[in-house]
Structure formats: C-alpha cells, structure tokens
C-alpha positions in Angstrom: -7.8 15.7 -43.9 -4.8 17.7 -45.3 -2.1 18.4 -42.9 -3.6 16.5 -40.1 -4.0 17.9 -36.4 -2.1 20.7 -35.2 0.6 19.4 -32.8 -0.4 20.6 -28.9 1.9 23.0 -28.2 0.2 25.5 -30.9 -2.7 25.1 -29.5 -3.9 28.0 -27.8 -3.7 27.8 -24.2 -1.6 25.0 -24.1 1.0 26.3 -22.2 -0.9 28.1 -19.5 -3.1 24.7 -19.3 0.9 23.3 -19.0 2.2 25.6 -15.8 -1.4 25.0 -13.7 -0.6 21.0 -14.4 3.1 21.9 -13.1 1.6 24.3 -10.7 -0.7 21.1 -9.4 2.0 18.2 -9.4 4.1 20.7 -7.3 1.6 21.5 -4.6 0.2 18.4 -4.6 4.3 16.9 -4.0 4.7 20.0 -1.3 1.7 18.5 0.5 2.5 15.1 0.9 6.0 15.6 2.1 4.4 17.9 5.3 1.5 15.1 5.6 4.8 13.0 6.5 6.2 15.1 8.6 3.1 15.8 10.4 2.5 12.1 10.8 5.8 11.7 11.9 4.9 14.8 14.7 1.6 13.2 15.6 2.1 9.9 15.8 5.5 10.6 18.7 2.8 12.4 20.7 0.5 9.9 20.8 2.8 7.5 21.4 2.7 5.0 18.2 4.8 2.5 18.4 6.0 2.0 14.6 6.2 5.5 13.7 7.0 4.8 10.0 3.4 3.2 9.6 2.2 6.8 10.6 4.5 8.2 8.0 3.0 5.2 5.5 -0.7 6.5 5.9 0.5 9.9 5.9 1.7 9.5 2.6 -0.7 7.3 1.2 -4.5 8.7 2.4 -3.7 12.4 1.2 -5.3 13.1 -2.0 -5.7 16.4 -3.8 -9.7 16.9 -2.9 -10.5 17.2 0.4 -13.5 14.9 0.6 -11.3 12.2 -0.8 -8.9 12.7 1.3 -11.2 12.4 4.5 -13.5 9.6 2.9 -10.4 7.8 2.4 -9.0 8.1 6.3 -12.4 7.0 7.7 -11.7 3.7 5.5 -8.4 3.1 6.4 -9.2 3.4 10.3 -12.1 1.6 10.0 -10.6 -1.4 7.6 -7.8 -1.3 10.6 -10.0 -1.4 13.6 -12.4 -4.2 11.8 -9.3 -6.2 10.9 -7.9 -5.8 14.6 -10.7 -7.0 16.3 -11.3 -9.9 13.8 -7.0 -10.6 14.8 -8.0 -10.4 18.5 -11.3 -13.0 18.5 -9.2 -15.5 16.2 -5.2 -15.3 16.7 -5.1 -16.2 19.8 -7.5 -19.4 19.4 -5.4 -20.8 16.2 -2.2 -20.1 17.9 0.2 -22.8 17.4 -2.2 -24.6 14.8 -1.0 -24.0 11.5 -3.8 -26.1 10.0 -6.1 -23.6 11.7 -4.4 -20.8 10.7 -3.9 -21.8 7.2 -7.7 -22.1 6.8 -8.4 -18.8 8.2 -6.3 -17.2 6.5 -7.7 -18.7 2.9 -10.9 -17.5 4.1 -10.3 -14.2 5.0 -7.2 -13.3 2.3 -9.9 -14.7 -0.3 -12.8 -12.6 0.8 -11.3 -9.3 1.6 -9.1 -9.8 -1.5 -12.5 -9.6 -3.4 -13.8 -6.8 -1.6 -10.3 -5.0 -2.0 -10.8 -5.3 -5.8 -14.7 -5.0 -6.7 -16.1 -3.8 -3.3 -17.7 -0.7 -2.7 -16.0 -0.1 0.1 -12.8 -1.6 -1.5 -9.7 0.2 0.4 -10.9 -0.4 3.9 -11.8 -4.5 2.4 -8.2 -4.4 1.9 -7.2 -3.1 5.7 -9.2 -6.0 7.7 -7.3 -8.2 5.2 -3.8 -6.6 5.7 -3.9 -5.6 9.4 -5.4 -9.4 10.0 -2.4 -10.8 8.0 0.1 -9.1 9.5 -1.4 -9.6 13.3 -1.5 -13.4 12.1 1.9 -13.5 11.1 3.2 -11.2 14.1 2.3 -13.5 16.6 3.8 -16.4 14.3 7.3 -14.6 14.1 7.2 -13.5 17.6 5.0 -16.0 19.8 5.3 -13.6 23.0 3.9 -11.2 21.0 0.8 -9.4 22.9 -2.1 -9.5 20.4 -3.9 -6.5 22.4 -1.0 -4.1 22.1 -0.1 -4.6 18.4 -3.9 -4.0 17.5 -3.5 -0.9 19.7 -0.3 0.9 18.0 -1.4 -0.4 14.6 -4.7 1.8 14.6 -2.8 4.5 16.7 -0.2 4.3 13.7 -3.4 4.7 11.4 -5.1 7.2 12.9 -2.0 9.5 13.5 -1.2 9.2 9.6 -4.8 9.7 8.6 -5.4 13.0 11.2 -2.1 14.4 9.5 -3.4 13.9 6.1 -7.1 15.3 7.3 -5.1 19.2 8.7 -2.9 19.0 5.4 -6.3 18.5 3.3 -8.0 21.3 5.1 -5.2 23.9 5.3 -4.7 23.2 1.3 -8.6 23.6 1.1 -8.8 26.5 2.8 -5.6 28.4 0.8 -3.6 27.2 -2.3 -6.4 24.6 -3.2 -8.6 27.4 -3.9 -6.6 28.9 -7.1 -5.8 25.2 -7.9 -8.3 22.7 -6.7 -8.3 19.3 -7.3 -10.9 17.1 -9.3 -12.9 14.6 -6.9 -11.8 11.3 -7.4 -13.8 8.7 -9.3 -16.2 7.3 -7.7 -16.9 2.9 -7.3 -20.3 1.9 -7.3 -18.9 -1.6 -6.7 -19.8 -4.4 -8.5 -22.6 -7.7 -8.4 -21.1 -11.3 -8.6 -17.4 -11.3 -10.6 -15.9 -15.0 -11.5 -13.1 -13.6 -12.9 -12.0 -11.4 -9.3 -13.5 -14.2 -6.9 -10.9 -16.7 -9.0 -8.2 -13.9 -8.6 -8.6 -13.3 -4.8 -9.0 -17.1 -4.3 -5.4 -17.2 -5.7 -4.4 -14.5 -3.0 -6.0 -16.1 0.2 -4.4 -20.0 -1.6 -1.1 -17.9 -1.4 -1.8 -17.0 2.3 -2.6 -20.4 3.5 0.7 -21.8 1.8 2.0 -19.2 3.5 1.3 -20.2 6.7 2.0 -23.8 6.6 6.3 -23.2 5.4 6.0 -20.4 8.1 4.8 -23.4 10.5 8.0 -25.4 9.3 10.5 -22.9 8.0 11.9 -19.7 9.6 10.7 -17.4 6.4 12.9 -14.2 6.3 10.4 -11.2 6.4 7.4 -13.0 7.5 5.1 -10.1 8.4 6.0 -7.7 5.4 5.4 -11.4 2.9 1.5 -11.1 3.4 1.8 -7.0 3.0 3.0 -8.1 -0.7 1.0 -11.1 -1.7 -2.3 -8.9 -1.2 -0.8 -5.5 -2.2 0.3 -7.1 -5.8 -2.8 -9.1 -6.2 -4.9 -5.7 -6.1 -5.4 -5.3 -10.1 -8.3 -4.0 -11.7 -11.3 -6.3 -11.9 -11.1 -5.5 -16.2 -6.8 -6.1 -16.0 -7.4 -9.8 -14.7 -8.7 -11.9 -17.6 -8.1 -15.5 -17.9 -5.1 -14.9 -15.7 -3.9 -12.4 -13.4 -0.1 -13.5 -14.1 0.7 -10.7 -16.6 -0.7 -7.5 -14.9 0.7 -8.9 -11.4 4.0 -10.1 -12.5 4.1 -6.3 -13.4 3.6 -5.4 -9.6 5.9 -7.7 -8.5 8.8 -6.3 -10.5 7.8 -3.0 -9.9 7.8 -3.5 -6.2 11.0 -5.1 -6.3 12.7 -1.9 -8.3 11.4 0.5 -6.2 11.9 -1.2 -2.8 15.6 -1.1 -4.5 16.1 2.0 -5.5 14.4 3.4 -2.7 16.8 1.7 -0.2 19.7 2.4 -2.2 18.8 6.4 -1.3 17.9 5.9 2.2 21.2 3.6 2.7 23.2 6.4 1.0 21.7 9.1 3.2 22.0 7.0 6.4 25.7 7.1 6.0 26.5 10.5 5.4 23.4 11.4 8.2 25.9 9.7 11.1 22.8 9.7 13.8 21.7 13.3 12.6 18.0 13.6 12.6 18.3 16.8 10.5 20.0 14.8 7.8 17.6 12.1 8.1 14.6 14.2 7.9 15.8 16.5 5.0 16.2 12.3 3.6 13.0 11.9 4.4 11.9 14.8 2.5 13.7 14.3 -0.7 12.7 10.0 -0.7 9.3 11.5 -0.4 9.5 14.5 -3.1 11.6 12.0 -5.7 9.0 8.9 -5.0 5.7 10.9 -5.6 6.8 12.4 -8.8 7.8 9.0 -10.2 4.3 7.9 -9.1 2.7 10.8 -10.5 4.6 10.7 -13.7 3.1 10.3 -17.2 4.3 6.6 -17.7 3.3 2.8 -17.1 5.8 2.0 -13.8 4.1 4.6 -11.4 4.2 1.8 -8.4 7.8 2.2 -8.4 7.4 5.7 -6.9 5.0 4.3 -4.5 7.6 1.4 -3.7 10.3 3.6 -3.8 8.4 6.2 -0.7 7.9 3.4 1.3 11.0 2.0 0.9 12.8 5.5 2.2 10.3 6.0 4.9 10.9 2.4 6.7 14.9 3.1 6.8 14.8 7.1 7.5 11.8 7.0 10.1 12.9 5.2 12.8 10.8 4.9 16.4 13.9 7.1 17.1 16.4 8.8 15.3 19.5 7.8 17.2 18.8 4.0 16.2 18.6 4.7 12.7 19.4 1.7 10.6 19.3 -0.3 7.4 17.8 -3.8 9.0 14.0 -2.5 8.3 14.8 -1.7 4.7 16.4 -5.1 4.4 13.8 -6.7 5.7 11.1 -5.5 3.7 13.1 -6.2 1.2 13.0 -10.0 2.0 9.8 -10.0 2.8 8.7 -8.8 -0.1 11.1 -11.4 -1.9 9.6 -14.3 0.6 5.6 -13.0 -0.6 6.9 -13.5 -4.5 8.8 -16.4 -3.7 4.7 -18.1 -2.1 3.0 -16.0 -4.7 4.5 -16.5 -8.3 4.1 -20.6 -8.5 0.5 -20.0 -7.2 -0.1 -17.9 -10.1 1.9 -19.6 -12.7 -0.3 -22.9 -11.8 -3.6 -21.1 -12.5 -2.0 -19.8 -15.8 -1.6 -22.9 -17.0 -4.9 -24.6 -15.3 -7.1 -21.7 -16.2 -7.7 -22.3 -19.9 -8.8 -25.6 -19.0 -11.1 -24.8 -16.6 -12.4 -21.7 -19.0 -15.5 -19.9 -18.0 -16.4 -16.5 -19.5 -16.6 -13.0 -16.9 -19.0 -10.5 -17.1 -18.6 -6.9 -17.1 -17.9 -4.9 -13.5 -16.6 -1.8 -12.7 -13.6 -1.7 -11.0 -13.4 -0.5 -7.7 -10.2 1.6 -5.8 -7.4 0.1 -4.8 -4.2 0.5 -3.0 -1.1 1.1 -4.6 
C-alpha cells in the first residue's frame, strides 16, 4: 500500500481523544490521593490500629467504575474476614510447632495461591491467603501477640480503606465521572482444572512452608512483610506462567525491589525536611501517592514499580501518629521483602530446572484478577 498508514497524530480527532485520556489519568490520580486521605480520616475514627493498611486499601480498591470499585471492597473485606477466622481456629493450635505450621501453611499458600490466579473470585482468594500468612507469621515474630485483636484491626484497617474508596467512587459517580466515565473492568469467568497455575501456586505455598521452618530456627528480618511478597510476586497471569514461572516473577521481584527503593528514598527525604510536621508529611503523602500512580498508570512494562513505589511512601509517611514518624517501617518492608526473595527465588530456580523433566502440556484458561 503506497505510503503506508497515516501516523496518529493526523488523524482526526486524535488530539481531543488525547486531552479526555489526560483528562481521565488526572481525575483518576486526583481520586486516589483523597481515597488516601479519607482512609487515613476514617480509619483514626474507628480506631485502626495500623493506619497505613487503611491508607494501602484506600489506594488499592478504588477503581475508575463505580461497580468495580464496590465489587472489589466487598472482596477485599470478605477475603480478610475469611482469612481471619481461618488464623483464629488454627494459629493458636500450631503455635510453637513449626512442623504444623509449615504444613498449613503449604496447604493454604497453595490453594488460595490458585484461587488468587484462576479463581472467580480471585482477589478476595488472595486476602484469606495473605491476612492468614501474615496472622501466622505475627504471632511467630511476636509470641505475646493476641490473635483476636490483630484479626480485629486488620479487617477494621480493611474496611476503613474500602468505605473510603466506596464515598470517593460515588462522589466521582455522581459529578466529574459523568463527563468522563470510566470503562467497567473486565470481567473473570474463572477457570476449570489448570496444571500449569496448580504447579505455580504449589511453588508459592513450598515457599511458605520453608518459610516457616528457618523462621522456627533463624530470627528472619521482616518476617510478616516476607509472606506479603512471596504471594504478591507469585500472582502472574495463568497464560504468563508456562513451563516456569521464573521469568515473569523474577520481573516482580525486581520491580518490587526498585520501587520499594525509590519509594523510600522519597519518603526518607521528606521525613527529614517534615521535622514531626504532619502538614509536611501529608502534602508527602500526597505527592508519593500522585508520582506512584502515574508510574503505574503509565504506557510502559514496569507499572508495579508505581504500585511498589505508593506503598513504599505510605508505610514511612502514615504513621499510627504523626509525631512518631519514622524510617524503621520502610526499612523493614524493605527486608522483608528481601527475606520473601531470599525463600522464594531458589524455590523457583529448582522448578526451572526440574520442570522440563517433568514436562506435561497446560490447557487453555482465562486468567483471572489479580493484585498488584
């Protein structure tokens, strides 16, 4: 064809179609900074005790369309809740038995890491699995630890993030989202039997078990935040994994690791200049947040960076209070994220080398939603 396409930008319409995308990106960035404010508001008056987990869902449940946005709340609660009361019937009967503990934890990482990734219900698969994790490892790190009251603030934490994200979602609705709406979400129909994703989630709940044992023997740096990461990087596409999940999740892992960085390196710079000032520390807040969703909503392959790089602002800048901000929690996430690689990557790098051994052929599924 002589002359080939016309490039984009002559197209008619192009640049109007180019300001309502701009127009989008920044009311969709302008929303989630006051869904982390409001989380932030909420989750003080209800008395949460980790307020940055608040500011976490905040950030994370919003979505553009309303109905996503409130189908995805009701799954994060009830992942949370289902995970909680799975923590409280077991934890305390494993306690002090890493053998136990270790088994449970293969058994449960495994199955809700499957559900997390080809499940119909796939994000709140992934909260029993997390908020049982991190309960599990809680009360390894800290043996006084009352399971009751950690189940209690983690789904007040939840709840306070998703409600902000539910009056951000409605007020957008009922105003700007009406000369720019959003496009629903894709929707997962879930999937029948998948090899390929039961191998894949095997490796995560192997990783979780191994866990648990050097945890038993070793004081790990990070311990609660390492099960956070093993399952968070493990959550790849069903069609990504292949013979081996090592390439798409080594991916993860480095992406985590660069925007846990670069996050921290921000928060630690505005934490000096802040000196105890919550203004300071909440206009931080506000830029991390701004800065991390347009990395993640950029038109490139490294957008869980931007999502690493949010979370890694909001765990230094939100503290329970502001006169006791401090670097510690963005150090150690940082190490716990390092300590979850560190259990993770040989796992991995086994089956890579085991898999084409074993061989065994996948058949098609559609991939369900997953966390970032």
């Amino acid at each position: 064809m002589a002359g080939g396409p016309k490039p984009e930008g002559n197209l008619p319409g192009t640049a109007s179609t180019e300001r309502s995308r701009l127009l989008l990106r920044r009311l969709d960035i302008g929303e989630h900074v006051l869904s982390v404010l409001l989380a932030i508001v909420i989750a003080h008056a209800i008395g949460a005790a980790n307020v940055n987990w608040a500011a976490f869902t905040g950030y994370m449940v919003l979505r553009g369309h309303f109905a996503d946005t409130l189908v995805r709340g009701m799954l994060r609660i009830t992942g949370t809740l289902a995970g909680g009361v799975a923590a409280l019937l077991i934890v305390p009967r494993v306690e002090g038995s890493w053998a136990w503990q270790a088994l449970i934890l293969l058994l449960i990482g495994t199955a809700t890491q499957y559900g997390a990734i080809v499940g119909r219900r796939a994000y709140a698969w992934l909260f029993v699995g997390l908020t049982f994790a991190m309960v599990q490892f809680d009360a390894v790190e800290q043996p006084g630890l009352a399971v009751p009251d950690f189940v209690r603030t983690r789904l007040l934490e939840t709840v306070a993030g998703t409600l902000a994200c539910v009056a951000v979602g409605l007020m957008g609705t009922l105003t700007l989202r009406r000369l720019w709406p959003a496009e629903r979400e894709p929707g997962s129909g879930g999937a029948r039997w998948h090899p390929g994703a039961a191998r894949h989630a095997a490796q995560s709940g192997m990783a979780l078990a191994i866990l648990a044992v050097l945890s038993a023997f070793v004081a790990l740096p990070g311990l609660a935040q390492a099960p956070v990461t093993i399952m968070a990087v493990m959550l790849v596409p069903a069609s990504a994994i292949g013979p081996s999940g090592l390439a798409p999740v080594s991916s993860r892992m480095g992406q985590r690791i660069a925007g846990c960085l670069a996050g921290a390196a921000l928060a630690g710079t505005v934490l000096l200049v802040a000196h105890g000032s919550a203004v300071l520390l909440i206009a931080g807040t506000v830029a991390g947040v701004a800065i991390g969703r347009m990395i993640e909503t950029g038109e490139h392959a490294r957008r869980y960076v931007g999502t690493q790089f949010v979370l890694a602002v909001l765990v230094i800048l939100v503290p329970d209070t502001y006169a006791d901000a401090q670097m510690e929690p963005g150090w150690h996430r940082l190490l716990g994220i390092l300590t979850g690689i560190a259990v993770l990557g040989p796992v991995l790098v086994a089956w890579h080398w085991i898999g084409p051994l074993v061989g065994g052929r996948q058949g098609p599924v559609r991939d369900g939603g997953h966390e970032r």
